[in-house]
Each structure stands twice: as C-alpha cells, then as structure tokens.
C-alpha positions in Angstrom: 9.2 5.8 -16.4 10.0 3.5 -19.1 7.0 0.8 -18.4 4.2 1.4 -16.0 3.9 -1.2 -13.7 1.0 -4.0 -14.1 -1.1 -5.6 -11.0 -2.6 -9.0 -11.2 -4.3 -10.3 -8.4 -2.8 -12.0 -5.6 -4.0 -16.1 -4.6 -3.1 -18.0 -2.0 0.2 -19.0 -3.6 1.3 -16.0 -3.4 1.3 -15.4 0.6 5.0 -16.5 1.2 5.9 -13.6 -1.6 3.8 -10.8 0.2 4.7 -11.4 3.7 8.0 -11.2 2.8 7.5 -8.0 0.7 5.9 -6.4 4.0 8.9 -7.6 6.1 11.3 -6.5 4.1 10.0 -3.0 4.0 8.0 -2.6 6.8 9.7 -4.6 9.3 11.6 -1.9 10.6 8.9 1.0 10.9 6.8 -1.8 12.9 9.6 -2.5 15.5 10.5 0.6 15.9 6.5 1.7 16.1 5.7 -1.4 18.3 8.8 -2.6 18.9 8.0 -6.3 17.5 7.2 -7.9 14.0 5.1 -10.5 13.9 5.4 -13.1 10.8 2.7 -15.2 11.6 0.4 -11.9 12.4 1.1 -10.4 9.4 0.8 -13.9 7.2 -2.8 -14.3 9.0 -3.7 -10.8 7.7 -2.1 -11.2 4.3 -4.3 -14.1 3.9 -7.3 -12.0 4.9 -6.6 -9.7 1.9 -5.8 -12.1 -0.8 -9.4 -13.8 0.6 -11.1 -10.9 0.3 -9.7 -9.9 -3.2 -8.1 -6.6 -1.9 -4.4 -7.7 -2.9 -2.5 -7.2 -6.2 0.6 -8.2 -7.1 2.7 -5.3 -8.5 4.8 -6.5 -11.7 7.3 -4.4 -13.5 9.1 -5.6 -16.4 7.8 -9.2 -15.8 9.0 -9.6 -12.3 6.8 -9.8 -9.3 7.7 -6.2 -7.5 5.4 -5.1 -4.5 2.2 -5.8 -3.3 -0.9 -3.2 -3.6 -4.3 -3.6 -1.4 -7.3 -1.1 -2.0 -10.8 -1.9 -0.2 -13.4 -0.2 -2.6 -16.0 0.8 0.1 -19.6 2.4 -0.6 -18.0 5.8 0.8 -14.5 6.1 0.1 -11.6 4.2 -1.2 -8.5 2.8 0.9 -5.4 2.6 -0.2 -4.6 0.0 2.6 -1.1 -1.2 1.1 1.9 0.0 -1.3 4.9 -2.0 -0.6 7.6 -1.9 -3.1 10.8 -3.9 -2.9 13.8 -1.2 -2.5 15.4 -2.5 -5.3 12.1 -1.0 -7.5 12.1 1.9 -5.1 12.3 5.8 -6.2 11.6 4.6 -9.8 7.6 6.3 -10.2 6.0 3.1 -9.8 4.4 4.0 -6.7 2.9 7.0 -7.5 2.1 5.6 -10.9 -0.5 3.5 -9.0 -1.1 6.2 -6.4 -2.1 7.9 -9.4 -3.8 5.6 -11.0 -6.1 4.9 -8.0 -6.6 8.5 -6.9 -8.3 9.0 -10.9 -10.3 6.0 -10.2 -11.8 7.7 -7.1 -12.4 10.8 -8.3 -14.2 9.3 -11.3 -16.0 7.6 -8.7 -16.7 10.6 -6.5 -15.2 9.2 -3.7 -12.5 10.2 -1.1 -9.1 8.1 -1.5 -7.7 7.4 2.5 -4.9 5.9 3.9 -2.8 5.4 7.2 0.3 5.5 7.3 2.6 4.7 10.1 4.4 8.2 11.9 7.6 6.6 11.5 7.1 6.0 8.1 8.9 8.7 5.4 6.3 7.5 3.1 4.0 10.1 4.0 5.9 12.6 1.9 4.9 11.2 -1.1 1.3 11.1 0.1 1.3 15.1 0.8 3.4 15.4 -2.4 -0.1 13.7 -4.3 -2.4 15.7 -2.6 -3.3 13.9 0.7 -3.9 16.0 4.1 -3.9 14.7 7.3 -7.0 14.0 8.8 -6.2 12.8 12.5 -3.4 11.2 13.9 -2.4 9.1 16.8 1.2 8.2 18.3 1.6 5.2 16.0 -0.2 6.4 12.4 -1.4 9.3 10.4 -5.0 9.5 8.6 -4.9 10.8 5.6 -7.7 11.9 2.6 -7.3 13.1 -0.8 -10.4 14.4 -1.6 -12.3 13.5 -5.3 
C-alpha cells in the first residue's frame, strides 16, 4: 500500500457523507437481508455515532474514503462499522485499520468483535484476520478475535 489511510473524526457535518457511504455499500446486503433500506433510519443512527464519538472518517490520499465506528467498551472492543467506497475497495485499506485496531485490543487485553451481516462477503476478510464465529442468526454473524 502506497499510504496508509488516516481517520479524523466525524461531526455533524459530516452525516449526509456517511449515510451515503453506508447506502452505497450496504444498501444492497440490507434489502436483500430485510428487504428494505431505510435512509432516514440509518441517518438517525449515523447521528447516534458521530454523538457518541464512535465515527471516523477514513481519508486516503486527502479524500474522504469510508467511514470506521469502534465502541471501546470496558470488556471488549467493537468494530461496529468499515465501509469503504468501491472505488477504494481491494486496495489494503481495510485491513490496514482492521489491523490497526485488532493491535490496539490486544495491547489492551481485550477481545475485538464484530457482526457482520450473512449476506455480506465481507466476512472473508474477517476469518482471513483471525476472527471466528461466535453465534449466528438468519440475518448476521458474531464474530471475536481474541487478544
């Protein structure tokens, strides 16, 4: 990878940018999961995180790429979003932050989870970095990479 990709946090200005960025690439793993997208849901929700300072913005070569959201918990951290525009996809940048976040854990002593939807080929990449499933449902897979 030529330049590892840079997160700054996300405001309130920055909600149009991320909804779109979840539409875009999870738009059709939600309809075909629940078989509806919801803007206005997922705005509501994206607001939630940029409130709660979970959300980054994920920048590559100065240009606003992705969104990231991790919720540091006392037991574990989440990896609750990685969205990256396709354009930026298949390039390392995720798993240079999957990475990046899974050292932070285990310097932390600290399971990293996620869920990730069935439908969604992303879970590859999470076996590919270590993650196991923990429990699954119909619509998502639980998964832990352990510290």
């Amino acid at each position: 990878m030529q330049t590892a990709p840079q997160l700054r946090p996300a405001s309130a200005g920055d909600a149009d940018f991320v909804t779109r960025v979840i539409e875009t690439t999870m738009r059709a793993h939600i309809e075909r999961t629940w078989g509806q997208f919801d803007a206005d849901e997922t705005r509501r929700r994206v607001l939630g995180n940029i409130e709660a300072r979970r959300c980054s913005i994920i920048r590559w070569k100065n240009e606003d790429i992705g969104v990231f959201t991790i919720a540091r918990e006392p037991t574990e951290i989440k990896l609750e979003q990685i969205f990256i525009l396709p354009p930026f996809q298949r390039k390392g940048l995720g798993t240079y932050l999957i990475r990046a976040v899974a050292a932070e854990a285990q310097a932390a002593d600290k399971p990293l989870t996620l869920r990730v939807l069935a439908v969604n080929p992303a879970r590859q990449l999470y076996e590919r970095e270590g993650f196991a499933v923990t429990e699954t449902t119909p619509e998502r897979i639980f998964m832990e990479r352990r510290a």
